[in-house]
KOLROKOL-984339 format. One line per 8 residues: number of its first residue (from 1); their letters; for each residue z, y, x of N, C-alpha, C. Coordinates in steps of 0.02 Angstrom, whole numbers, plus 50000, padded with zeros to 5 digits. Layout:
<nodes>
NUM = A = Z Y X Z Y X Z Y X  ...
</nodes>
This chain:
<nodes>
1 = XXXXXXXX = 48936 48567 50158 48908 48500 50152 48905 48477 50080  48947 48490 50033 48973 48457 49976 48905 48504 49929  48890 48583 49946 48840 48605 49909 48775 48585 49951  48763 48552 49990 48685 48541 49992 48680 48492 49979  48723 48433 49978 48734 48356 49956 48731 48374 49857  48749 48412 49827 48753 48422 49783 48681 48437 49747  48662 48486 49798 48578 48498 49781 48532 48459 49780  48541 48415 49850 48499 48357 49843 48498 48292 49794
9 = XXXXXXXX = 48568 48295 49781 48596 48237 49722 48544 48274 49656  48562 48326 49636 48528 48384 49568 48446 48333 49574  48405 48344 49646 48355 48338 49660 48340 48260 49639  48382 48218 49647 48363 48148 49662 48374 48104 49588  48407 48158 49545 48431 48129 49505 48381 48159 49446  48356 48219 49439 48286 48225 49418 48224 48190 49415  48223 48172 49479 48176 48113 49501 48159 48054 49460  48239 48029 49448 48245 47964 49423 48258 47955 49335
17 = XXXXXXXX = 48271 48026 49327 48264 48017 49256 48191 48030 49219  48163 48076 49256 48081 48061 49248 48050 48016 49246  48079 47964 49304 48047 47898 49286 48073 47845 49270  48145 47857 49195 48177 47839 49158 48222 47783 49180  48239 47807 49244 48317 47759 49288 48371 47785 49272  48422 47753 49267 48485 47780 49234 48529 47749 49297  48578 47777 49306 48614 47805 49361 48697 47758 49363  48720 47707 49372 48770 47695 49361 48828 47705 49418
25 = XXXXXXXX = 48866 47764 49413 48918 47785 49461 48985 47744 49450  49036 47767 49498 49082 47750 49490 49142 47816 49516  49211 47802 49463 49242 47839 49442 49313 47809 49469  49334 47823 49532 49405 47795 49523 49465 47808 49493  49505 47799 49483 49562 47786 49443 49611 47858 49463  49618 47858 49526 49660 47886 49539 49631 47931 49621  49651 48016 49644 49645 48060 49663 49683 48049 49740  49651 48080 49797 49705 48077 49868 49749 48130 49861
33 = XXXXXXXX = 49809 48116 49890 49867 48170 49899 49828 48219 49916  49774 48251 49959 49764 48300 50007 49705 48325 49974  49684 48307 49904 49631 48316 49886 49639 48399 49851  49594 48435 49809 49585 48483 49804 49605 48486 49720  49594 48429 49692 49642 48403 49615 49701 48405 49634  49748 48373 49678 49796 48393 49680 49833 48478 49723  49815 48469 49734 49830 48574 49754 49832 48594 49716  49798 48601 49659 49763 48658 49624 49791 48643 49558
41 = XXXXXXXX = 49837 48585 49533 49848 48574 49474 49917 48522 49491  49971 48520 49530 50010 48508 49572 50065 48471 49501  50072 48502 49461 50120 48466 49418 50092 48433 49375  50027 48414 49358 50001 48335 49346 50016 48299 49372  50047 48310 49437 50047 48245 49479 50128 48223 49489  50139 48152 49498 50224 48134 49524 50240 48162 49571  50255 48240 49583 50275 48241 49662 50344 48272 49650  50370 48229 49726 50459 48308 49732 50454 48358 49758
49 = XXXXXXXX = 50499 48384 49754 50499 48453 49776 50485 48483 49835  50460 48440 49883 50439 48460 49958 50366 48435 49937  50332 48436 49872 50256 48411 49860 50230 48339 49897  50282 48310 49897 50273 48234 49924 50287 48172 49881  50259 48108 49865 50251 48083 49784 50312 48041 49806  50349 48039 49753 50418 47983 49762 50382 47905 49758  50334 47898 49732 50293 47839 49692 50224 47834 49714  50206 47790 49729 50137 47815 49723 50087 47733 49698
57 = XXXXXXXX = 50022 47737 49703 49965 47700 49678 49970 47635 49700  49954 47583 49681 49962 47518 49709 49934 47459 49665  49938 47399 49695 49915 47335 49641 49974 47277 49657  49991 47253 49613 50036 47191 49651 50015 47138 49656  50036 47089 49709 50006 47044 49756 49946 46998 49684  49913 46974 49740 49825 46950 49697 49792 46923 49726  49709 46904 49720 49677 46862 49744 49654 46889 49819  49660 46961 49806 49636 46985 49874 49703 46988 49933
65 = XXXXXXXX = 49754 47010 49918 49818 47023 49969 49874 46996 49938  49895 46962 49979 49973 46908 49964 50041 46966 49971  50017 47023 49986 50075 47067 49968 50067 47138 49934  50011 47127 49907 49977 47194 49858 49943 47239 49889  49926 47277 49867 49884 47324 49887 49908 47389 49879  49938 47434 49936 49985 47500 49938 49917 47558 49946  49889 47579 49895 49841 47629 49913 49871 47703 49906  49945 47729 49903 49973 47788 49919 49933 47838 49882
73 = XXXXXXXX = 49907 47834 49842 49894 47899 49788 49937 47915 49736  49946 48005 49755 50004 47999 49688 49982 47974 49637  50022 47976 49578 50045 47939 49519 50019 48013 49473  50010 47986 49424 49995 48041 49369 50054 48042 49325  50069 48130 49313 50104 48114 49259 50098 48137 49179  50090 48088 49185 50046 48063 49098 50060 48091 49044  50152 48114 49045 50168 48156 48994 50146 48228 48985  50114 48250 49059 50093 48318 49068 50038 48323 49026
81 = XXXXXXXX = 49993 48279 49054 49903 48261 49036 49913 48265 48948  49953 48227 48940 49940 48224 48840 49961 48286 48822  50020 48314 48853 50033 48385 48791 49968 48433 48818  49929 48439 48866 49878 48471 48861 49808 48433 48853  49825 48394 48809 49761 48364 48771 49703 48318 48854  49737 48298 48895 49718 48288 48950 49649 48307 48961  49667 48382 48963 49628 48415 48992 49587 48413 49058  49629 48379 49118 49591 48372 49197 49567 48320 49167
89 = XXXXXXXX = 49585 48264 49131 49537 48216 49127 49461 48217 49068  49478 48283 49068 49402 48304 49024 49334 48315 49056  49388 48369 49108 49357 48382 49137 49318 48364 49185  49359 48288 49201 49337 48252 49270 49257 48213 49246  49276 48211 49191 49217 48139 49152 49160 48184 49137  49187 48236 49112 49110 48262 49115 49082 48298 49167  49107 48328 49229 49071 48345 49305 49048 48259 49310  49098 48213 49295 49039 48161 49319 48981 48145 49302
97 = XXXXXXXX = 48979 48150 49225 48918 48140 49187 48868 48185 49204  48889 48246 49225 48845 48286 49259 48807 48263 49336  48843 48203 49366 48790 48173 49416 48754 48112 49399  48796 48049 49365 48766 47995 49336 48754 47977 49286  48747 47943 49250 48719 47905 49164 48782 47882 49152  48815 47854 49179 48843 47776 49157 48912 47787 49239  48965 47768 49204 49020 47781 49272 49038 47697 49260  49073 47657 49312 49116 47608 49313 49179 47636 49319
105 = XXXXXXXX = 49235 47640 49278 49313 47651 49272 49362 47613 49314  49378 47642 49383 49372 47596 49439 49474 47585 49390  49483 47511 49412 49546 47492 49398 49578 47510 49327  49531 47491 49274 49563 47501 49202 49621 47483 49188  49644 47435 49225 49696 47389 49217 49776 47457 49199  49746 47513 49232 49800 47568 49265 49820 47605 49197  49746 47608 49161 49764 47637 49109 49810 47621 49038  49807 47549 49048 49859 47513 48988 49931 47518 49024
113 = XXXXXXXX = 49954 47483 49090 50029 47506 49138 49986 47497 49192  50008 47533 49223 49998 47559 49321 50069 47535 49346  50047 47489 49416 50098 47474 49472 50093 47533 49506  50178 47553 49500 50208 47611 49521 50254 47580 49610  50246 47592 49663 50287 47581 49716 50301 47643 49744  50388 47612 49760 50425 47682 49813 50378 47688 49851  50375 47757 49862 50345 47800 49935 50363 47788 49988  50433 47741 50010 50453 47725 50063 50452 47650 50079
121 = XXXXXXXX = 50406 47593 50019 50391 47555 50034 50324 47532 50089  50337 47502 50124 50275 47491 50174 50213 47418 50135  50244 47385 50084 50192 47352 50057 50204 47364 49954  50142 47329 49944 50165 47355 49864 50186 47274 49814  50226 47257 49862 50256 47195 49825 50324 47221 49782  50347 47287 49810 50424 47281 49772 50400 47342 49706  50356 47336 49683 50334 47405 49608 50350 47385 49572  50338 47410 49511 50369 47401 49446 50298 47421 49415
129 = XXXXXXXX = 50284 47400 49344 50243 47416 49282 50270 47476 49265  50221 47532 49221 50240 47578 49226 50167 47609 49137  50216 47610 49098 50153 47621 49053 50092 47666 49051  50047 47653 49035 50004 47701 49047 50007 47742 48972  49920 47783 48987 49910 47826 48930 49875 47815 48858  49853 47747 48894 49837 47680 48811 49767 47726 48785  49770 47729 48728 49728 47764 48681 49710 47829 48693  49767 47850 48691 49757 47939 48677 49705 47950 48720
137 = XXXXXXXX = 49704 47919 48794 49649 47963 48833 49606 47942 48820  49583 47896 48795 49512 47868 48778 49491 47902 48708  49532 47913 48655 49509 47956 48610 49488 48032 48641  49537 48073 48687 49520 48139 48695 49443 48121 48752  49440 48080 48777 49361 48054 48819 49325 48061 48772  49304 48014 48705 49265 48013 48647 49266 48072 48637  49314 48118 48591 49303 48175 48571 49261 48224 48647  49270 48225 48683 49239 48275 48745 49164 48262 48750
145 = XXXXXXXX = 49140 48177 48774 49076 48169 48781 49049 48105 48725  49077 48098 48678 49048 48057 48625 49056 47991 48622  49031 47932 48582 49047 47884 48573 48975 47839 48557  48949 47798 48601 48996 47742 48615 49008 47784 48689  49075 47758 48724 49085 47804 48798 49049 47741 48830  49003 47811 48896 48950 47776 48933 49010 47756 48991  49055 47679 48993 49086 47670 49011 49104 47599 49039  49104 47591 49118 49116 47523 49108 49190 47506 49141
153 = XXXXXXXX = 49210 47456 49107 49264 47449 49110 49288 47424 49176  49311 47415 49234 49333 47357 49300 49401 47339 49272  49382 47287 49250 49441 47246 49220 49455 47176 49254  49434 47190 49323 49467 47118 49376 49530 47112 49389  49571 47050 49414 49639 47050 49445 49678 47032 49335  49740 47026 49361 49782 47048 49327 49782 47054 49267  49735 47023 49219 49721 47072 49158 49767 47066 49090  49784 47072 49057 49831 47048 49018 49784 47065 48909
161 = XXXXXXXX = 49807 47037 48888 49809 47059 48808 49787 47123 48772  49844 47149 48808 49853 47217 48786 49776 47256 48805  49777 47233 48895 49693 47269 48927 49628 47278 48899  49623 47211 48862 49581 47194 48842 49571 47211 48766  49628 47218 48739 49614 47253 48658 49601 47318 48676  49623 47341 48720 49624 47427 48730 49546 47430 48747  49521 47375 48791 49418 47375 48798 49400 47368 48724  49405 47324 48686 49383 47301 48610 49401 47363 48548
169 = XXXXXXXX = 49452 47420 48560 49458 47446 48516 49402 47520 48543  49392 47520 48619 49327 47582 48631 49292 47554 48640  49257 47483 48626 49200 47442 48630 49159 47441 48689  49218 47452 48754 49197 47447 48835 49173 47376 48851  49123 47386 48911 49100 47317 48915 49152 47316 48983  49169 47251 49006 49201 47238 49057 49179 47202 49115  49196 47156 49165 49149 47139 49235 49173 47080 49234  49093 47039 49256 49107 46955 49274 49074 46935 49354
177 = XXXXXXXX = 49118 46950 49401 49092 46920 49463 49074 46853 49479  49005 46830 49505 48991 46769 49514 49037 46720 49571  49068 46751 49599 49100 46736 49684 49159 46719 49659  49189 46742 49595 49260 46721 49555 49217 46655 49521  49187 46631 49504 49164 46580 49464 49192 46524 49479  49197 46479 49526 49179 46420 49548 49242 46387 49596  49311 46381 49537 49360 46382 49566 49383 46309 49527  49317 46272 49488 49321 46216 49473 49350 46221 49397
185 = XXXXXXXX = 49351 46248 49354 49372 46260 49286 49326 46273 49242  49291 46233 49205 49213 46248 49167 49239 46303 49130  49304 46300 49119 49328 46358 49062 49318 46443 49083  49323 46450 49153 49312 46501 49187 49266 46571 49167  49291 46603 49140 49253 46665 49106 49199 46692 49143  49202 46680 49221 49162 46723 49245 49102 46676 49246  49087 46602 49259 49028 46543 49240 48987 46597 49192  48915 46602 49214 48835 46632 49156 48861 46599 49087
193 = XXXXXXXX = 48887 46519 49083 48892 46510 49029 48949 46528 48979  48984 46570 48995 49038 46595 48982 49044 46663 48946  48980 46683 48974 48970 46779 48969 48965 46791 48902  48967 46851 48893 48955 46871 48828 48900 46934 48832  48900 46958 48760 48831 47004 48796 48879 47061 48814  48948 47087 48795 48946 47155 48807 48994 47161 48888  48944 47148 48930 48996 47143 49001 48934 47164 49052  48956 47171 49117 48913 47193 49157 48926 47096 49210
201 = XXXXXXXX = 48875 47088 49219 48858 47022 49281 48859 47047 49339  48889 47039 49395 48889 47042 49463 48867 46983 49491  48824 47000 49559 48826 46913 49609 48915 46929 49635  48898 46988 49641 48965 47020 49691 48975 47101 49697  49019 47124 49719 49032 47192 49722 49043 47218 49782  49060 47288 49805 49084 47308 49835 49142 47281 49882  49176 47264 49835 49240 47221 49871 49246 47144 49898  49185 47127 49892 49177 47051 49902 49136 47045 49950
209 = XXXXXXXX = 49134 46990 49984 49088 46977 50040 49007 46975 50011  48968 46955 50043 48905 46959 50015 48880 46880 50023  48840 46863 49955 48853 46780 49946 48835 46741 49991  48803 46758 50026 48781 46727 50098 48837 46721 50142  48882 46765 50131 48935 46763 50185 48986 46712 50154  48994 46737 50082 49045 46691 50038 49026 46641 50048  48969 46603 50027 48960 46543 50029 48968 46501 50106  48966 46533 50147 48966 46492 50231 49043 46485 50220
217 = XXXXXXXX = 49083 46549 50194 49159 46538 50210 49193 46478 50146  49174 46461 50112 49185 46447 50045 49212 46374 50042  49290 46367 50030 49316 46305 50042 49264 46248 50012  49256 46194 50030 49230 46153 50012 49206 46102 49945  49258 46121 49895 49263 46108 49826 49231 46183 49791  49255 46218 49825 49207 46277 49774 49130 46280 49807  49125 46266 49846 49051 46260 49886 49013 46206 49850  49046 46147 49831 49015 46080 49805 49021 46097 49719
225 = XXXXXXXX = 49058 46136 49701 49031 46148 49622 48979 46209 49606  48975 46254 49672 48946 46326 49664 48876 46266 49672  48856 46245 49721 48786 46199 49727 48781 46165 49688  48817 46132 49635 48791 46097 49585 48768 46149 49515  48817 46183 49517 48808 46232 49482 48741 46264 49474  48731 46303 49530 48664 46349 49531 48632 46287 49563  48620 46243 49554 48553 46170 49549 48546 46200 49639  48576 46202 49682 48543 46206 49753 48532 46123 49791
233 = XXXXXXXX = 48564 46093 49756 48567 45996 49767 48478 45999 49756  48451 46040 49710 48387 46021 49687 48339 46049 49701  48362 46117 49757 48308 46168 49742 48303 46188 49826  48257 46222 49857 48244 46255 49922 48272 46320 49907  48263 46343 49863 48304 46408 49822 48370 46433 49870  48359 46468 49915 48430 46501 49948 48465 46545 49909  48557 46523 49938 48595 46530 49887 48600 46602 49867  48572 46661 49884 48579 46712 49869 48529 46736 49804
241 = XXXXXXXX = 48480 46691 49832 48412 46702 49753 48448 46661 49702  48467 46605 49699 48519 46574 49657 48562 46598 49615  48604 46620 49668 48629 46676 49621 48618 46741 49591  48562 46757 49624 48552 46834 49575 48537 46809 49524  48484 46751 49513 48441 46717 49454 48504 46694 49404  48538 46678 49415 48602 46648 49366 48628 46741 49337  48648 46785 49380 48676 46812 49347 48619 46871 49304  48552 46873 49333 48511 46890 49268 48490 46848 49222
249 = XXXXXXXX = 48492 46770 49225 48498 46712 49173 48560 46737 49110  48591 46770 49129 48666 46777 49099 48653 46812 49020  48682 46815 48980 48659 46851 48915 48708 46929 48899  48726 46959 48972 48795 47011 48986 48728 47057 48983  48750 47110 48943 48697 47162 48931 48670 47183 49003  48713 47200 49058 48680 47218 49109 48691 47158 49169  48658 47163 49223 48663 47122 49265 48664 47147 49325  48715 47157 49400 48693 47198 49453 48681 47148 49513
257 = XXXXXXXX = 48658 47158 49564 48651 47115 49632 48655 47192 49667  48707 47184 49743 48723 47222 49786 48659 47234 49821  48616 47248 49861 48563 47255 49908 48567 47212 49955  48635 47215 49968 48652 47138 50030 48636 47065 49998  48621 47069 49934 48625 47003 49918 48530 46989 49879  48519 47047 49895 48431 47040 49868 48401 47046 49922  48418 47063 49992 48414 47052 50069 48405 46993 50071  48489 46969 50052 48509 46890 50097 48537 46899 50164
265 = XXXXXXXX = 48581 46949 50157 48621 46964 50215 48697 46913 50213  48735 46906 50273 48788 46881 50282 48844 46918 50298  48914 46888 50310 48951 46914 50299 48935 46999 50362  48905 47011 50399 48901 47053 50458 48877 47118 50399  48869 47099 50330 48837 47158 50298 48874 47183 50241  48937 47142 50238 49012 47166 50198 49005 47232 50195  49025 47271 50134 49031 47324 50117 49105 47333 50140  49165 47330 50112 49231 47327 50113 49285 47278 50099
273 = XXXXXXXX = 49327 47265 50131 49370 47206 50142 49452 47240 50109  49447 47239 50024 49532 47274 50002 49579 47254 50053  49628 47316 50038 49687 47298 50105 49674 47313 50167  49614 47322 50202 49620 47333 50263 49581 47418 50259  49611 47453 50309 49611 47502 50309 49571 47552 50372  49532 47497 50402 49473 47510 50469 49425 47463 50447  49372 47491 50477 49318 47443 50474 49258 47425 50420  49272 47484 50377 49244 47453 50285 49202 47541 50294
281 = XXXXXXXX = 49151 47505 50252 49118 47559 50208 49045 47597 50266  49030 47544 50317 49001 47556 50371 48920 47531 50354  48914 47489 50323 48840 47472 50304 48799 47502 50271  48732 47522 50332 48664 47563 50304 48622 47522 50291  48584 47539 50244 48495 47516 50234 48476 47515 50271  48424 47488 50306 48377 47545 50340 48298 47542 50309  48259 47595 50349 48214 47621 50289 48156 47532 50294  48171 47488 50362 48123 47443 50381 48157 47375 50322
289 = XXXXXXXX = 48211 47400 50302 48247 47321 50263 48219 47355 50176  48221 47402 50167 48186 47419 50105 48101 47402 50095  48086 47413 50143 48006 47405 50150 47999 47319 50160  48033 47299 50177 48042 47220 50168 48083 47191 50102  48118 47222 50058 48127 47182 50004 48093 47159 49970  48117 47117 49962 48065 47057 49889 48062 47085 49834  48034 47145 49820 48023 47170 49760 47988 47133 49719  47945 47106 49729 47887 47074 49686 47915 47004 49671
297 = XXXXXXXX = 47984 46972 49713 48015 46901 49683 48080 46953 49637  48100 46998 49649 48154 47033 49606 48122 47047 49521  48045 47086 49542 48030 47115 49479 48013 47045 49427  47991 47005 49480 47977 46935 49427 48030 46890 49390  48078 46903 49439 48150 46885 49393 48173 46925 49340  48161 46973 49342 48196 47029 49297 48148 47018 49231  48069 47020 49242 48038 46995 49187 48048 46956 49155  48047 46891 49203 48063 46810 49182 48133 46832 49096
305 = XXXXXXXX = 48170 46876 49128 48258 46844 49086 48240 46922 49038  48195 46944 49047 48212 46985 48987 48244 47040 49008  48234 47084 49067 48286 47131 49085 48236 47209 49097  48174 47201 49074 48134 47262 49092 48153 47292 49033  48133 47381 49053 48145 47429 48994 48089 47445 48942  48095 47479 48909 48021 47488 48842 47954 47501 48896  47968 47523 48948 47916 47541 48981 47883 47493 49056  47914 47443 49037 47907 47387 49074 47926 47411 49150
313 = XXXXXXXX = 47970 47447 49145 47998 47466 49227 48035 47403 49220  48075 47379 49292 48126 47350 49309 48200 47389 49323  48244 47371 49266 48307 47427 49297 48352 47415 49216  48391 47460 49199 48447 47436 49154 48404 47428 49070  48411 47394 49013 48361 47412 48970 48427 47431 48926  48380 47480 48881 48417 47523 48831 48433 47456 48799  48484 47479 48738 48529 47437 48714 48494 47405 48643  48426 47436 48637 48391 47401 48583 48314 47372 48617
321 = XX = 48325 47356 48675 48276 47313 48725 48289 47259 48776  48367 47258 48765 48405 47183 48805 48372 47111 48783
</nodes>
């Protein structure tokens, strides 16, 4: 399966660079116990001596789960990776680059300190900080596939000082979700007026409901500043065109909207719900909801703000056509 999925990926991804689309994947952080990285390279990883991790992957408690998030992937061990010039992680970035343009660095946060929890904890409230690999791996990344790294940063949750110099010293752009906005604080980083250019704009992600859904669920003070906000007091404008238009209004070099939210789907079209561990990752296209998108109100927005490429396609613009 993995080589004909592979072939067809080869195929599709030809396609799109012909007609100069660039590809933005994503790269998670961290590997499954049962995976074929860990077999095959077994003392990179935290494990004991029965190959079972004393420690493993986690987030501590946050906006999404009041008792963290226990995702049970071993732990890397970091001192291994540097004396061999972190080599698997050379290797990993460039098989990726070999499928997409551009990766999102799922949970950067891991790479400055990673929440470490016992293996025999059942939630990830009792972990500890745990330093990461800082620089070095981002220099041996540069040296492997060059500089600037085609890299985006997921720098949600948690972020601290340190995170964020460690983005500013490899000149990573980082993520502003619209659905975090509107928690009543003009000061709020993630507000269009807030952005900066070197960040990526979300309405929403993967992990968030889809704004149609957010907004029905959406306590009442964030509902009454999100509508004043995106002018819906003033406009017939439904709140999902609203918001895509704000976050390609935005001056963040790139700008994304999920498919659920250029639909105008509700919460029934959620991608994934963090923390829960059934039920996620179940939503198809279908070929009749593509043939119905508003392409022609999408491509006119994207014109409108300045987001087409030298070739007047609609899609990411090179970095001397923003």
């Amino acid at each position: 399966m993995q080589f004909v999925l592979d072939r067809q990926w080869a195929a599709v991804r030809a396609q799109c660079q012909a007609a100069g689309v660039e590809i933005l994947g994503d790269l998670p952080i961290y590997v499954a116990l049962d995976s074929a990285d860990v077999w095959a390279d077994r003392d990179l990883f935290d494990l004991g001596a029965a190959g079972r991790p004393t420690a493993v992957a986690g987030v501590p408690p946050d906006y999404f789960s009041e008792t963290g998030q226990r995702w049970g992937n071993p732990l890397y061990r970091w001192d291994r990776m540097r004396e061999r010039d972190y080599a698997w992680w050379r290797r990993r970035l460039r098989r990726t680059l070999a499928l997409v343009d551009r990766v999102r660095l799922d949970h950067f946060r891991g790479f400055e300190a990673f929440w470490a929890v016992p293996a025999d904890e059942e939630t990830a409230v009792n972990g500890r900080w745990v330093e990461g690999p800082r620089d070095a791996l981002f220099e041996a990344l540069a040296d492997e596939v060059g500089r600037p790294l085609p890299i985006v940063a997921e720098d949600l949750g948690l972020i601290t000082d340190e995170v964020r110099d460690l983005m500013d010293r490899f000149d990573l752009p980082g993520m502003a979700v619209l659905q975090f906005a509107f928690g009543g604080d003009p000061d709020n980083p993630y507000l269009p007026h807030r952005h900066r250019r070197r960040l990526v704009a979300y309405t929403g992600t993967h992990d968030n409901d889809t704004t149609a859904g957010w907004w029905d669920a959406a306590p009442p003070d964030e509902r009454d500043y999100a509508g004043r906000y995106l002018g819906l007091d003033a406009s017939t404008e439904p709140v999902h065109r609203a918001a895509v238009r704000a976050a390609w209004a935005s001056v963040a070099d790139l700008a994304v909207a999920p498919m659920q939210d250029v639909l105008g789907l509700g919460a029934e079209a959620r991608m994934n719900t963090p923390g829960e561990g059934a039920g996620n990752w179940g939503w198809r296209m279908t070929d009749a909801q593509l043939a119905e998108a508003p392409s022609r109100w999408l491509r006119t927005l994207t014109a409108t703000y300045g987001r087409l490429s030298k070739t007047g396609e609609a899609g990411a613009p090179a970095p001397d056509a923003r």
